[in-house]
C-alpha positions as CSV (number, residue, x, y, z in Angstrom):
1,X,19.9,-18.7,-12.6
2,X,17.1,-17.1,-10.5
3,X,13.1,-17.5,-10.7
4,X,11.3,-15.7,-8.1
5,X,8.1,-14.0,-7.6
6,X,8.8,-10.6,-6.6
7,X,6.8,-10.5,-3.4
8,X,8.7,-13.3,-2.0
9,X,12.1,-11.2,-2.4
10,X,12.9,-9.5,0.4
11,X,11.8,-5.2,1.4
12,X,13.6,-2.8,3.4
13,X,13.0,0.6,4.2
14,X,15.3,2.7,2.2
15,X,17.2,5.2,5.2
16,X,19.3,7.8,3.7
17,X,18.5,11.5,4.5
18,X,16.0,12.9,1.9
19,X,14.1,9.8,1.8
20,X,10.8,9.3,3.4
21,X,8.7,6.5,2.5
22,X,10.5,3.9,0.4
23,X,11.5,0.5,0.8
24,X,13.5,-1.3,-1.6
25,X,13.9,-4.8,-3.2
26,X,16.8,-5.9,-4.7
27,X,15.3,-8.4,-6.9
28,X,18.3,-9.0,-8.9
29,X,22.3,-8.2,-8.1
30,X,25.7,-9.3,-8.0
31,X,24.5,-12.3,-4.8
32,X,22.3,-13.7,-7.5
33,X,25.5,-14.1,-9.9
34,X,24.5,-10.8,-12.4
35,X,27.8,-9.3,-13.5
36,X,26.5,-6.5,-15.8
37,X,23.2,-5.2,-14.1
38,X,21.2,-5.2,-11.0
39,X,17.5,-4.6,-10.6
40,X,15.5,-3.3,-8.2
41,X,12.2,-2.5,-7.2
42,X,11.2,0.4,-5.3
43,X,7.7,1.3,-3.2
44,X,7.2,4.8,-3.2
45,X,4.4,5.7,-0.3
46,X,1.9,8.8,-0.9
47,X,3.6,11.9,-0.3
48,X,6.8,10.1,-0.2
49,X,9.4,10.4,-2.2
50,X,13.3,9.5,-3.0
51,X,16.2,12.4,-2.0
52,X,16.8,14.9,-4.8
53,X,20.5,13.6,-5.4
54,X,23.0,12.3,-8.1
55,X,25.4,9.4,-9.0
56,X,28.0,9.3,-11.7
57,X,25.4,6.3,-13.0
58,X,22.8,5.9,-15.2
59,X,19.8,4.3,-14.8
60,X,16.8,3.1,-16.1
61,X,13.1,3.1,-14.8
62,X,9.7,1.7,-15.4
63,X,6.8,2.7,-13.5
64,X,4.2,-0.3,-13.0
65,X,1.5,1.4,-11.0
66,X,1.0,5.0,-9.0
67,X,1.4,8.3,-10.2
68,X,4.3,11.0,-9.5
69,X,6.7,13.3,-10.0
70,X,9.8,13.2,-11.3
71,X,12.4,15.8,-10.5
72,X,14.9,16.1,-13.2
73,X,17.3,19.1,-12.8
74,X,14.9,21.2,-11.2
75,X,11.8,20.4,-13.4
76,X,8.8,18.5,-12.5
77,X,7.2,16.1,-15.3
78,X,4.4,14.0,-14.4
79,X,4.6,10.1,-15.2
80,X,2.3,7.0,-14.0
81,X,2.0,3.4,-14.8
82,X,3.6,2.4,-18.1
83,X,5.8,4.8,-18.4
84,X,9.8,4.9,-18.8
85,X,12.2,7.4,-17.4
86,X,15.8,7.3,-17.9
87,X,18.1,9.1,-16.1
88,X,21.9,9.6,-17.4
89,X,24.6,9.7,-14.6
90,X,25.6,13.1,-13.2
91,X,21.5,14.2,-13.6
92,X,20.0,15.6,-9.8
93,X,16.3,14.1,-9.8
94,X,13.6,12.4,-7.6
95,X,11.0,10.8,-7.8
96,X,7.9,11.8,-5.9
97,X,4.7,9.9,-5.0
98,X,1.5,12.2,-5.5
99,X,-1.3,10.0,-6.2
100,X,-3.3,7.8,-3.7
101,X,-1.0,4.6,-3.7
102,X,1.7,3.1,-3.9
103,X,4.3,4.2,-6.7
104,X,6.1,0.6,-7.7
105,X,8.9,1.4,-9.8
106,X,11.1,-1.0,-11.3
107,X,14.4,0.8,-12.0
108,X,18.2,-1.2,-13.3
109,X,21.6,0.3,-12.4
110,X,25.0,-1.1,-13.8
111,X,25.7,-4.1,-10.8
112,X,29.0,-2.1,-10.0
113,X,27.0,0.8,-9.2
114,X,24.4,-1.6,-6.1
């Protein structure tokens, strides 16, 4: 069992090449015990942005403030708070920060995937 406010949950900067201004949370995964899922919550700076890649899994997203871009095999949609995205494995994407703020995204991969 886990109960934690997210902000007291560790951040690191996110350092793979194609990345420029994200830091990471892991705000639930395997060292808290979850065998099925993890969750994590990422902090997109303006004009930063996550590498256009892709991984055999799925995931699933939900934007809680910002606005962006999301990449999805070559075409940009537009998305902001509220929204969902979901992104099925084998799928090049990114995700882009193009508003003024921070782009907090909360986004849950299968744990064996984290």
């Amino acid at each position: 069992m886990k109960i934690e406010k997210s902000c007291n949950v560790s951040k690191c900067a996110v350092e793979v090449d194609g990345c420029e201004g994200v830091e990471i949370r892991w705000l639930i995964s395997k060292d808290d015990g979850a065998e099925n899922f993890s969750m994590r919550m990422f902090e997109i700076q303006p004009g930063g942005h996550t590498p256009l890649h892709t991984h055999p899994h799925e995931h699933e997203v939900f934007a809680i403030e910002g606005s962006g871009i999301f990449v999805y095999e070559g075409k940009e949609h537009e998305f902001g708070a509220e929204y969902v995205v979901f992104v099925p494995g084998g799928r090049e994407h990114q995700f882009r920060n193009t508003g003024d703020s921070v782009l907090r995204m909360l986004c849950l991969i299968p744990a064996s995937a984290g």
